[in-house]
N, C-alpha and C positions, 0 to 999 in steps of 0.2 A: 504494500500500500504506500504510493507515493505520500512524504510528509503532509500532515494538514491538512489533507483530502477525506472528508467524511465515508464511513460506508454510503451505501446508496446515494453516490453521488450523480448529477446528470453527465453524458456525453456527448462531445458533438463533434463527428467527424470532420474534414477540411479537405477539401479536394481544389488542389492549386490546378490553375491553369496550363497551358501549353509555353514550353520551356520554363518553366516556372520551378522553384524545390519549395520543399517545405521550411525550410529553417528561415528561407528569405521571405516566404508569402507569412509567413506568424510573425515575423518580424516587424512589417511594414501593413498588417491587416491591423496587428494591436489583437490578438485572439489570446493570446497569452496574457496580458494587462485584466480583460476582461472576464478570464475566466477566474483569475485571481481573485477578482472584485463577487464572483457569479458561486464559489465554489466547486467549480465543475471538472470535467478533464477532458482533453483534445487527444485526438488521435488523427493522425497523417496520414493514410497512403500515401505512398510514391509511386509513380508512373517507371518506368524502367525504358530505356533505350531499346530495348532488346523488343519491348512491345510495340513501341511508337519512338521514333528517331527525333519527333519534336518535342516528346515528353507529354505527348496531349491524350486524357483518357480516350480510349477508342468510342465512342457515345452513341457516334451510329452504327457501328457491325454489332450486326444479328450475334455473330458469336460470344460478343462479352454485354450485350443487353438483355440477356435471357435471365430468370429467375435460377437455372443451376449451371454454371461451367462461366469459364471466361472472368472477365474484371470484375464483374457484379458482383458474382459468387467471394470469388479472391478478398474482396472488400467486407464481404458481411463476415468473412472467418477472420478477420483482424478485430471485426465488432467483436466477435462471437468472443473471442482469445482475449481480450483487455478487456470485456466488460468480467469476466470473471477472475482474472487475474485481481482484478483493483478493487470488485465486491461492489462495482456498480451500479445503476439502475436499468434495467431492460424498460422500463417502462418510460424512459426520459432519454431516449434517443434521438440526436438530432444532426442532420446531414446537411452542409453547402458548398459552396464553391464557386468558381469563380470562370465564364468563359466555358473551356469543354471540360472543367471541372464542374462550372453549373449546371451542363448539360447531363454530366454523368450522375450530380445529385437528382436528376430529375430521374433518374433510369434506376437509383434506388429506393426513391420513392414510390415508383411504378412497380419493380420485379419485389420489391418486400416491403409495402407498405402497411403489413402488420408489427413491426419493429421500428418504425418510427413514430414520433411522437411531433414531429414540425420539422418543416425543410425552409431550405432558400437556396435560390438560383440569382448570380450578379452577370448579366451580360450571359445567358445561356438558353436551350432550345429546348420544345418541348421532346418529353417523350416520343420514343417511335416516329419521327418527323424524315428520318432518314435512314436509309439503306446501305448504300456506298458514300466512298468519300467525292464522287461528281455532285450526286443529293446533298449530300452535308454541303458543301460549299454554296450550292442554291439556297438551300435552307436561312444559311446565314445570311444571305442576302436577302433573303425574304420572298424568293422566290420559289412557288410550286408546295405554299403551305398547307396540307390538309387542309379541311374543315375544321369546326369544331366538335361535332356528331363524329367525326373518325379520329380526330385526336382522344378522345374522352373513351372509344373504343379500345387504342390499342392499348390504355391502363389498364382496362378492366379486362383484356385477355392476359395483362401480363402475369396473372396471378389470379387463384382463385378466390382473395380478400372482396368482402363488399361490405366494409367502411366498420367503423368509421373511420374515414380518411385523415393523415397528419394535415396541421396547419401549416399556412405556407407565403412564404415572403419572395418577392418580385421584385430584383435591382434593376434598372434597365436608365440606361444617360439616352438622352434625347438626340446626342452628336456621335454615336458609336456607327462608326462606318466599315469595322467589323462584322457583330451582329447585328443586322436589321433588327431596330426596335420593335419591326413587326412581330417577331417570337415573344418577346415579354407578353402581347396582345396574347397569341396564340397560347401559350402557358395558362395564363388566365381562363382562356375559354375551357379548355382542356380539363383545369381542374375545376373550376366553375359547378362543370355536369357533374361529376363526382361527387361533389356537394351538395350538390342541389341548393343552389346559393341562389338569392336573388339576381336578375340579370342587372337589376340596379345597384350602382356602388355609392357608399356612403364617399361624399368627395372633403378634401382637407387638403391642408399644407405644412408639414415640417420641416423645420431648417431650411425654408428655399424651395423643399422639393415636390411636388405634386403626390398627394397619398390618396388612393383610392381604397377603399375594405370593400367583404364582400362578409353579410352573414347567413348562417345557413336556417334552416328552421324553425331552429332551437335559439335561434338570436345570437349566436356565437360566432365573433368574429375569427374568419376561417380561412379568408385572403385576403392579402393587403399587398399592392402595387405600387414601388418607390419610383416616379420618372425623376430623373436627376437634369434641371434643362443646361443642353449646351454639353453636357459631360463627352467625352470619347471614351473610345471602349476601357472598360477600367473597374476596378474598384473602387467605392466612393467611400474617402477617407476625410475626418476631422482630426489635425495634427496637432493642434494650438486651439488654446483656451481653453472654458469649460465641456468635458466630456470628450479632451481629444485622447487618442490613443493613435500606435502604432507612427507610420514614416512614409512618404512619397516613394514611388519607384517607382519602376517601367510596370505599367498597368494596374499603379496604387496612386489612385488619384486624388488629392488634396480638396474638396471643392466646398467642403463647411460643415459634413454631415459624418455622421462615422456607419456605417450600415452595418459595421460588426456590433458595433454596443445599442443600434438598435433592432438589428435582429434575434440579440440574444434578450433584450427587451419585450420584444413582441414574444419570441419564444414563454417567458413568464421564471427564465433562469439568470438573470444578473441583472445589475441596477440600472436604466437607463438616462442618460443625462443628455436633456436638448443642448440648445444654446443659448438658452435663458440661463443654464448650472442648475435646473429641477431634477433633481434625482427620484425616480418612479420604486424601487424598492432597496431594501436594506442591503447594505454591499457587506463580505465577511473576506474568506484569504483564501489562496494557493491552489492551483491545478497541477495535475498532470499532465504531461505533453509525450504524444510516441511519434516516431515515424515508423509505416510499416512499406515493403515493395512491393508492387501490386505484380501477383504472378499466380500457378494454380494452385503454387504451395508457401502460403505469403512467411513471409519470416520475418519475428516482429523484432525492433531495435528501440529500446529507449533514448529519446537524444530530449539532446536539451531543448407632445407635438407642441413648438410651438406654432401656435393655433393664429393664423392671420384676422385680426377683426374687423369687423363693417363687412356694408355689401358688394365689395372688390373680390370674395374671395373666390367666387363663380367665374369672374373674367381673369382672373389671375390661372386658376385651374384651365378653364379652356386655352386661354392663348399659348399656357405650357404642351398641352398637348397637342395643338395641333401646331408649333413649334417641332415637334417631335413626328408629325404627318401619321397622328394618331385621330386627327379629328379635322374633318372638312370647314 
């Protein structure tokens, strides 16, 4: 049991992007500051060369998106291997990432979404959106995107779960010429049906950035969509001032918001602080952090809102999005 680390503590895995490691994305996410503050523990896959030459989860081949064999699997037996090493909680599992590490969070949401308890995807594709890597490349352009009635399908074949489904958090910059912002849309829809969520979203604005929710039946909010306007492809980082964590890099981006301390936020596992300095729940100390290789036989290694007022907030929301060529 790492120092400090309560039994049944939560988890939340981190799936960096393409050429991306894990010591530099925890470094410059701030995942480590906040799990401090969250009590929690983090756990890394690593993508491996040997899989992919750019270091990028494979997200769209059928053979590592399936509920058993391939990187999916590889990734839940690193769950499986440190949630009982450290005396865990199964029940407080939580997956994200970043880019075609966002993408691959979404492929475990989908192939085992009875083991998680809330996701997020920064800059990443819906489930099953792609085949080959000629698709994947459309995809992120935004073009040749399923529906929503077939994205909403290929979750519910990728597993025999029917709900209740993880909550789940949407990063997406309005300037990401990367991934077409259109996938954040498509995400949404996708799990929307899952939910059985209103088609209507409660509309706001945090730190600057356009926040949409979605609740389900039972009134529980179940989806929230961060646009970030202007942003490029990236992770959206707050480095300075109140509630910042982590450091700028190549595809950690600076822009006023930290999406790490408000996803572990929304998640209901660490304290969240806007840019007013409101902190949302009680902060205490120390995580653990693994990295593991993502392969068929993983081998694990220990390593080191504020709320806009008056009636602007409707045209402020709209002109964000459709800045974003999210709204006509």
């Amino acid at each position: 049991m790492p120092p400090g680390l309560p039994p049944g503590a939560p988890l939340v895995v981190v799936l960096h992007g393409c050429t991306q490691d894990p010591a530099t994305f925890d470094n410059c996410s701030g995942w480590s500051q906040v799990a401090d503050e969250g009590q929690f523990a983090l756990l890394y896959p690593e993508q491996q060369r040997s899989n992919n030459p750019n270091l990028c989860f494979n997200w769209f081949s059928p053979t590592h998106i399936r509920r058993q064999g391939g990187e999916a699997e590889s990734i839940l037996k690193m769950i499986d291997a440190f949630t009982a090493r450290y005396g865990l909680d199964p029940n407080r599992t939580f997956v994200t990432g970043l880019s075609a590490g966002g993408a691959m969070a979404m492929v475990m949401l989908a192939t085992y979404p009875e083991r998680f308890a809330g996701g997020a995807t920064c800059a990443g594709l819906p489930y099953g959106a792609a085949s080959t890597m000629p698709e994947a490349f459309d995809r992120m352009r935004g073009h040749g995107l399923p529906d929503a009635a077939a994205l909403t399908q290929y979750v519910r074949k990728a597993s025999s779960h029917r709900g209740p489904w993880p909550k789940l958090s949407i990063w997406q910059g309005s300037g990401d010429q990367t991934v077409s912002p259109s996938n954040a849309e498509a995400i949404i829809e996708q799990w929307r049906g899952l939910h059985a969520a209103s088609p209507s979203p409660n509309p706001g604005m945090i730190d600057g950035c356009v926040r949409r929710s979605w609740v389900d039946v039972n009134g529980r909010e179940v989806i929230e969509a961060m646009i970030v306007p202007g942003m490029a492809h990236g992770l959206a980082l707050n480095t300075v001032g109140p509630g910042s964590c982590g450091a700028s890099g190549p595809y950690m981006i600076d822009v006023g918001v930290s999406s790490t301390r408000h996803t572990a936020g929304f998640w209901g596992i660490a304290p969240e602080t806007v840019a007013d300095g409101r902190r949302r729940m009680p902060a205490a100390a120390s995580p653990s952090m693994l990295t593991a290789h993502v392969s068929d036989r993983p081998l694990l290694h220990p390593t080191a809102p504020a709320a806009l007022a008056g009636g602007r907030i409707g045209e402020i929301i709209e002109n964000a999005l459709r800045s974003a060529g999210l709204m006509k």
